[in-house]
C-alpha positions as a LaTeX table, in Angstrom:
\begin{tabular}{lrrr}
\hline
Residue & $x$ (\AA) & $y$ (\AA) & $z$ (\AA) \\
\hline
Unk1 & 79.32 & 46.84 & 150.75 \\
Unk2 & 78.54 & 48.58 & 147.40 \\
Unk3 & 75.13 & 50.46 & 147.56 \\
Unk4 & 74.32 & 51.27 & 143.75 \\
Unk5 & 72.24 & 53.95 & 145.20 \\
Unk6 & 72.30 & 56.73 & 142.99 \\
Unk7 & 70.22 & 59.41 & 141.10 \\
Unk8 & 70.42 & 62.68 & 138.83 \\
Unk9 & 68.15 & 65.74 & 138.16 \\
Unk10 & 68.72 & 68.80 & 136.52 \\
Unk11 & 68.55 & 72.15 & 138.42 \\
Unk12 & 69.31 & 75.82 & 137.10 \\
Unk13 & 71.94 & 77.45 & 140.05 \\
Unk14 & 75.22 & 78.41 & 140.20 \\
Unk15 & 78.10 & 77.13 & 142.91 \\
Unk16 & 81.07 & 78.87 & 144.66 \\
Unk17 & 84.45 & 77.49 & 143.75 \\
Unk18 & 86.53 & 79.26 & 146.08 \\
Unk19 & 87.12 & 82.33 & 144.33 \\
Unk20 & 84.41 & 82.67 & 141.40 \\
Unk21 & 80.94 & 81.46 & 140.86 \\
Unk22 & 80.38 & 78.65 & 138.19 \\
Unk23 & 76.77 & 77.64 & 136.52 \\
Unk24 & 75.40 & 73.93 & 136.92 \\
Unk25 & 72.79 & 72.80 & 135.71 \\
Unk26 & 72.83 & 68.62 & 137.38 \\
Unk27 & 72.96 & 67.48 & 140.47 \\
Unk28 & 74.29 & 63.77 & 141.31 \\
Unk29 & 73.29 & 61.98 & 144.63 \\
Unk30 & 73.92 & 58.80 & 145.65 \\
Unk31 & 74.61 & 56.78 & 148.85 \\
Unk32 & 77.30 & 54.69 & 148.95 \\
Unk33 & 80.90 & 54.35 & 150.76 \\
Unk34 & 82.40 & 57.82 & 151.92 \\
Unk35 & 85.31 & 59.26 & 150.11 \\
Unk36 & 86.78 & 62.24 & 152.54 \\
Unk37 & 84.19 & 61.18 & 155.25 \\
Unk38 & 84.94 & 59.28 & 158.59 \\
Unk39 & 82.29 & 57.31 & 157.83 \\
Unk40 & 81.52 & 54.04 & 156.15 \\
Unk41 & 78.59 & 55.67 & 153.79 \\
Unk42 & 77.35 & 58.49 & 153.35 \\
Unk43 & 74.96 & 60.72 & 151.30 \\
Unk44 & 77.00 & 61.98 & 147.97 \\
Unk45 & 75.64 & 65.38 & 146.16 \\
Unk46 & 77.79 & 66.48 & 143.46 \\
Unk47 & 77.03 & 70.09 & 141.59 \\
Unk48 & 77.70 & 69.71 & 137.91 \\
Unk49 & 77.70 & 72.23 & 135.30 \\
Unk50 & 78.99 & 72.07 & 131.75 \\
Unk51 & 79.95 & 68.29 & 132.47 \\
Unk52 & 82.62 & 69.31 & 135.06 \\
Unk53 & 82.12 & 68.78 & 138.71 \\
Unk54 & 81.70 & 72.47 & 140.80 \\
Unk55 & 81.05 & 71.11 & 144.18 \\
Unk56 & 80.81 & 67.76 & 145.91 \\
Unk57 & 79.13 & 67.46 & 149.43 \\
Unk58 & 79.57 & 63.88 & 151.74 \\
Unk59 & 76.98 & 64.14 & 154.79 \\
Unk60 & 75.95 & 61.19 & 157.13 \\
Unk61 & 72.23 & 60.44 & 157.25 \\
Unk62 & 71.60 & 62.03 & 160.11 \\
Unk63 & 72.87 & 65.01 & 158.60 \\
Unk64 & 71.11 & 64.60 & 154.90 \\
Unk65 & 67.79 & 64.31 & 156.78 \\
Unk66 & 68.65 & 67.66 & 158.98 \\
Unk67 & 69.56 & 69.23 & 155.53 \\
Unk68 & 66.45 & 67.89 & 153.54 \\
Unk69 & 64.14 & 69.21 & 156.36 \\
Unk70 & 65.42 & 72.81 & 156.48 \\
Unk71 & 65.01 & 72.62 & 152.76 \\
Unk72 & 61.53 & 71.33 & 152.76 \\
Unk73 & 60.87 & 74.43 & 155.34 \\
Unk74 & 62.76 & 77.10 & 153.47 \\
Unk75 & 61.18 & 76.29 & 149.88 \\
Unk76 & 57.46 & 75.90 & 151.92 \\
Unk77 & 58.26 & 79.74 & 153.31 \\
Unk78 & 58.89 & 80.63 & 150.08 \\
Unk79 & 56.47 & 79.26 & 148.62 \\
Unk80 & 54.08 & 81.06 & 151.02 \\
Unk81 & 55.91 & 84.71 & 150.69 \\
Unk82 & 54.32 & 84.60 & 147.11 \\
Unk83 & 57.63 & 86.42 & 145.97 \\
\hline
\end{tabular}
């Protein structure tokens, strides 16, 4: 079944593409079925810049949520470090 879940937000960052580094400046997330995952869904994060895709990420849940909290701890440290 079809989720229709699905978001965007802009970001400043750049993203490896094997052998160079490209700029993006959207992300796109979404949950809905798995393309290259051997799962049914899963958590979709594409890195766009300049309208072309520079990296796409599939992750089950229980991964996304393992991902968003060391996230939500790295960007509280550094929020902390005051650099």
């Amino acid at each position: 079944m079809c989720t229709n879940i699905a978001t965007h937000v802009s970001v400043t960052g750049s993203a490896s593409t094997g052998d160079a580094w490209t700029p993006v400046d959207e992300a796109l997330l979404g949950y809905d079925h798995a393309t290259r995952l051997w799962a049914e869904h899963a958590l979709r994060l594409d890195l766009v810049g300049g309208g072309r895709t520079a990296a796409s990420v599939e992750l089950d849940l229980a991964s996304a949520k393992a991902l968003r909290a060391c996230l939500d701890e790295v960007i509280a440290e550094a929020e902390r470090s005051g650099v």
